[in-house]
C-alpha positions in Angstrom: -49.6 16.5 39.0 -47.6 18.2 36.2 -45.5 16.7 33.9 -42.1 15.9 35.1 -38.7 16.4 33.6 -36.9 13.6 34.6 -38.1 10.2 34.9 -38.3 9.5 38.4 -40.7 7.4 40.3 -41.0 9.4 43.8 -44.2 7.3 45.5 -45.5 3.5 45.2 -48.3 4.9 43.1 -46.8 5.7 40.5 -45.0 2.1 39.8 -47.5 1.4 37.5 -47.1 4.2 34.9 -44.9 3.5 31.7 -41.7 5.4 32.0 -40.7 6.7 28.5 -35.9 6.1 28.1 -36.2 7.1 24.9 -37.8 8.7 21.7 -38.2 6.2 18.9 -36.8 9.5 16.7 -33.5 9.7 18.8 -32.7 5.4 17.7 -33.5 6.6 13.9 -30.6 9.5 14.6 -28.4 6.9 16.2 -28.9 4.2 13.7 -27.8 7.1 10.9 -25.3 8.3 12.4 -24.3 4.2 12.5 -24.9 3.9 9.2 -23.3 6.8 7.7 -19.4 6.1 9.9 -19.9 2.5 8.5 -20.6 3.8 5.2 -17.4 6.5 4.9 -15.3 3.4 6.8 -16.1 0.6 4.2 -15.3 4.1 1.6 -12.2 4.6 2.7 -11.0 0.9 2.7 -12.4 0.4 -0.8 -12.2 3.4 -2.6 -9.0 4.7 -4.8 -7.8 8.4 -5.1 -5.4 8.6 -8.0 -3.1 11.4 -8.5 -2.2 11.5 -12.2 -0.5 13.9 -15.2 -2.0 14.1 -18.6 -0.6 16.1 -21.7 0.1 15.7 -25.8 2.8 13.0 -26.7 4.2 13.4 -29.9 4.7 10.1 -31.7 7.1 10.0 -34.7 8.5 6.6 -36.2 7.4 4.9 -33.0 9.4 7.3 -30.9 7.4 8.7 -27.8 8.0 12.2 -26.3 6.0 13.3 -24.1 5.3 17.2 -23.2 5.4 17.7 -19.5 6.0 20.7 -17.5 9.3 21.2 -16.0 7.4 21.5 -12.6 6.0 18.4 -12.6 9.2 16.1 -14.0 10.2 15.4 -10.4 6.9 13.5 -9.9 8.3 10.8 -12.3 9.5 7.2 -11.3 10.5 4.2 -13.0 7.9 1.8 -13.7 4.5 4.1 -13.6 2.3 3.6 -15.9 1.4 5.5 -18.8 -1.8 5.5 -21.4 -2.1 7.1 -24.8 -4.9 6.7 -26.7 -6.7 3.5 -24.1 -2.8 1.4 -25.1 -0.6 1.0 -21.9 3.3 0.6 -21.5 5.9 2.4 -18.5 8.2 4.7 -18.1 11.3 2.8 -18.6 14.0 5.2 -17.7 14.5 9.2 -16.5 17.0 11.0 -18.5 19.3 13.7 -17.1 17.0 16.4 -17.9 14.4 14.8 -16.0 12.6 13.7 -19.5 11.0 10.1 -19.2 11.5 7.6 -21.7 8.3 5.3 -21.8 8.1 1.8 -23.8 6.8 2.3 -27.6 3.7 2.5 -28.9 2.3 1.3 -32.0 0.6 3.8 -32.9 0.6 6.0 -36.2 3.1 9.6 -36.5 1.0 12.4 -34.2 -0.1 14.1 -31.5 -1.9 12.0 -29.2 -3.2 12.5 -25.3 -1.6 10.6 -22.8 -2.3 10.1 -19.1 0.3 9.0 -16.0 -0.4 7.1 -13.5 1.7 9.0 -10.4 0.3 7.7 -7.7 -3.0 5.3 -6.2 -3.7 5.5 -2.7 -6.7 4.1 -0.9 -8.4 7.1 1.4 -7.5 5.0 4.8 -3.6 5.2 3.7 -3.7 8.9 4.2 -4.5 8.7 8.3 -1.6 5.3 8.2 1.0 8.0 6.5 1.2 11.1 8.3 
């Protein structure tokens, strides 16, 4: 009798023979497949993507101005945060000509780094926006 390609039991005799569902190799697929959704799900909840500007701010007599380009003023909003050299303050205000005014830093007369905080968004927030 050859081998058969579907698992069918066509006489009494053959009652006693072990049928075979499935390949232990096609549950170690499954249970990576499993594994891998749950991981990128738990991801996505936990994780943080953050969109941020960086540039030189020019600190003289504890006066902050910050160098950004004109393409990227309309990204600024009261009250995001704003790090230059690891200290933290805000951006307390947007002039006319789109120029922020951030809290003061302590921090001696130069050129210094600083980072903005624009936006944090969790990866699952993208699918809940759109």
């Amino acid at each position: 009798m050859g081998r058969r390609l579907r698992n069918e039991i066509s006489s009494p005799d053959e009652l006693n023979s072990n049928l075979v569902s499935t390949k232990p190799v096609t549950w170690i697929v499954l249970a990576s497949v499993i594994l891998a959704l749950a991981g990128f799900f738990v991801w996505s909840i936990l994780a943080k993507i953050t969109y941020k500007l960086t540039g030189i701010a020019h600190i003289s007599s504890n006066q902050v101005t910050l160098v950004i380009d004109s393409n990227r003023k309309s990204e600024l909003k009261v009250g995001q945060k704003v790090y230059i050299s690891s200290l933290e303050g805000e951006i307390l205000e947007i002039k006319d000509d789109g120029n922020p005014i951030v809290s003061a830093f302590t921090l001696a007369d130069g050129d210094y780094d600083y980072l903005i905080i624009l936006k944090e968004m969790r990866p699952i927030d993208y699918f809940s926006t759109r």
